[in-house]
C-alpha positions, 0 to 999 in steps of 0.5 A, a space after each residue: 647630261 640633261 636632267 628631267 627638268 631640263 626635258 620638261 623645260 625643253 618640252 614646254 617650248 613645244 606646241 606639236 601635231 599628230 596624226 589620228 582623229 583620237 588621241 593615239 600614243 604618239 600625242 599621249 607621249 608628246 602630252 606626257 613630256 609636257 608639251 605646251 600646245 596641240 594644233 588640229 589640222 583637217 586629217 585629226 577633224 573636219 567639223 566643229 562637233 569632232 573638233 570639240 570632242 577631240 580637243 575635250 579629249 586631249 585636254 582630259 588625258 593631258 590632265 591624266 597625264 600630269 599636264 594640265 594647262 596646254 592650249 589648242 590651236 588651229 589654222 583658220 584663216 577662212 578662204 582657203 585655209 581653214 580645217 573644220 568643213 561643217 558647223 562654222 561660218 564660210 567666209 570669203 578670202 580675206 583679200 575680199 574683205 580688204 577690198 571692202 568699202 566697209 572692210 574694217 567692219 567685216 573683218 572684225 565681224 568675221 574675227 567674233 565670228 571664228 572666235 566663237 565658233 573655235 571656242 565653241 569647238 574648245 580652241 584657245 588660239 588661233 593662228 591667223 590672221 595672216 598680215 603679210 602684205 601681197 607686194 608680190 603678184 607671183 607669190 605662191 603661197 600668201 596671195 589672197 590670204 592677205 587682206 591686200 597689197 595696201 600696207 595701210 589697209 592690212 594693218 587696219 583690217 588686222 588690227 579689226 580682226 586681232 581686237 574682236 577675236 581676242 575680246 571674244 576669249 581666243 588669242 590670235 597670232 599675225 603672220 609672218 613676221 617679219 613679212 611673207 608677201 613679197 616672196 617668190 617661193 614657197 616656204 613649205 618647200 624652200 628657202 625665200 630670200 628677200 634682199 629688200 633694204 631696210 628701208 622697204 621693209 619698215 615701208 612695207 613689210 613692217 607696219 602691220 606688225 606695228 598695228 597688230 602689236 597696238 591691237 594688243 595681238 597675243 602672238 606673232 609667228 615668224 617666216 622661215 625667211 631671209 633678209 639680207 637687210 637685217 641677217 644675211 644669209 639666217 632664216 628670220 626664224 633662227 635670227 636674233 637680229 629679227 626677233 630681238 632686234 626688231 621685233 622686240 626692241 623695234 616694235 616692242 612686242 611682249 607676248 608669244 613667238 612662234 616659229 611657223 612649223 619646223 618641219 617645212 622644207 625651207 627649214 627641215 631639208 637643210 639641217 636636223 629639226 635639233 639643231 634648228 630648234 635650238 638655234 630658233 629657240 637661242 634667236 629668241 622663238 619661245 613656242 616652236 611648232 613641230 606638226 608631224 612626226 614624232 620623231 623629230 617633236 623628241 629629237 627637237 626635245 632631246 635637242 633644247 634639253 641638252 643645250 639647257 644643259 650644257 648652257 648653250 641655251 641659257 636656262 634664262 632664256 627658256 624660263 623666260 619663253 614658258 613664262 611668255 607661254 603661261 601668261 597666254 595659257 592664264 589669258 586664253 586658255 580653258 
């Protein structure tokens, strides 16, 4: 049986998502459990002023709750994919800032820029930029979130953005890793399968990772897909041969791991969010994001618990997850 340490650990390897522009009993729960990070989405806030007050708030009853040090983070990638409509900065795709002739220029501009309005707004990380390289004219999901189908121009123009967004106090996290851009499926809704070789993949795919982990990039997320190349047949973010393999040893990041949200369908249609939160944490994720519903943030809890317990995952191996997660907390959090 799990003690209450074993539960507070597992909870650490949280960052989780509510419901309700306030903060209502499902976070306050999550918050007392000792969750490490909230995400805000457009149904919790639509402006920089409502997304401040909120975040305030969290981090008050977090406090309360014997929780002091938890982050806030947000999708913002600008183009499409951003959360708050009024009081920040509109900025175009960041395909067109690729396309730039002064690209690197513009988007370490735009990577100050976000990073001064989220922490404006009380954010501490941001989950972008999105470093995917577009191979895939078919791609349903990444697109012009991609600065370009140029490896060369993608690791360049993140490494911009990553660098001026941290040095303006918010942690940035590039994704896919280890690339989402060639696929022909939706993540949110199934299971992408890339049979690329080895070879094509430290071609394409990798080398703006390579650049991202030199800019000093805080946190990578990992893609709810597989290649064949390295695991055949496990999602990259349940592969240890993705993530310690050749994101740790390969590229030789050191920082936070997270897992895109668990709850998407490649990941959550095909087995109980437990049983891939663990098998996600074993591989080598430190901080797996669950955004929805509460329960299934407490069976992913109630899950790591008892495999704490029961030494499938190994006590180490957790501790060294939070300890990960607490140097982002020291480095960027307020």
């Amino acid at each position: 049986m799990p003690t209450e340490s074993d539960r507070r650990l597992a909870a650490r390897l949280l960052c989780v998502g509510f419901g309700r522009s306030v903060v209502d009993d499902s976070l306050r729960e999550m918050l007392r459990e000792g969750v490490s990070g909230v995400i805000l989405f457009a149904r919790n806030a639509t402006t920089r002023e409502g997304a401040g007050a909120l975040v305030q708030a969290i981090k008050q009853e977090a406090r309360a709750l014997g929780n002091p040090n938890i982050f806030a983070s947000i999708d913002h990638e600008g183009g499409r994919v951003v959360r708050l409509s009024d009081g920040m900065t509109v900025v175009p795709p960041m395909r067109e800032v690729g396309r730039a002739s002064h690209g690197l220029a513009e988007a370490a501009r735009i990577g100050a820029i976000f990073a001064r309005e989220l922490r404006a707004a009380n954010f501490d990380l941001d989950f972008a930029p999105v470093v995917d390289v577009d191979s895939n004219p078919a791609n349903p999901v990444i697109g012009t979130r991609s600065f370009s189908d140029d490896p060369a121009v993608v690791s360049a123009c993140s490494s911009a953005f990553i660098g001026a967004m941290q040095s303006e106090g918010v942690a940035a996290c590039a994704k896919h890793f280890p690339g989402h851009g060639d696929t022909d499926v939706d993540s949110h809704l199934d299971l992408p399968r890339l049979a690329h070789s080895i070879d094509r993949l430290r071609a394409i795919e990798l080398p703006p990772f390579f650049a991202a982990v030199r800019a000093g990039v805080a946190s990578i997320m990992t893609a709810h897909v597989v290649f064949d190349a390295i695991d055949p047949g496990v999602p990259a973010t349940m592969s240890r041969d993705v993530i310690e393999g050749v994101l740790r040893n390969e590229i030789g990041f050191k920082g936070v791991v997270f897992s895109d949200d668990m709850e998407m369908g490649a990941i959550a249609d095909r087995m109980g969010i437990g049983e891939a939160s663990v098998r996600a944490i074993t591989a080598g994720v430190d901080c797996l994001l669950v955004c929805h519903r509460l329960d299934r943030q407490q069976e992913a809890i109630g899950a790591i618990a008892d495999a704490i317990a029961s030494g499938r995952i190994a006590r180490s191996r957790a501790l060294e997850a939070v300890s990960r997660i607490d140097k982002l907390l020291e480095t960027y959090a307020r």
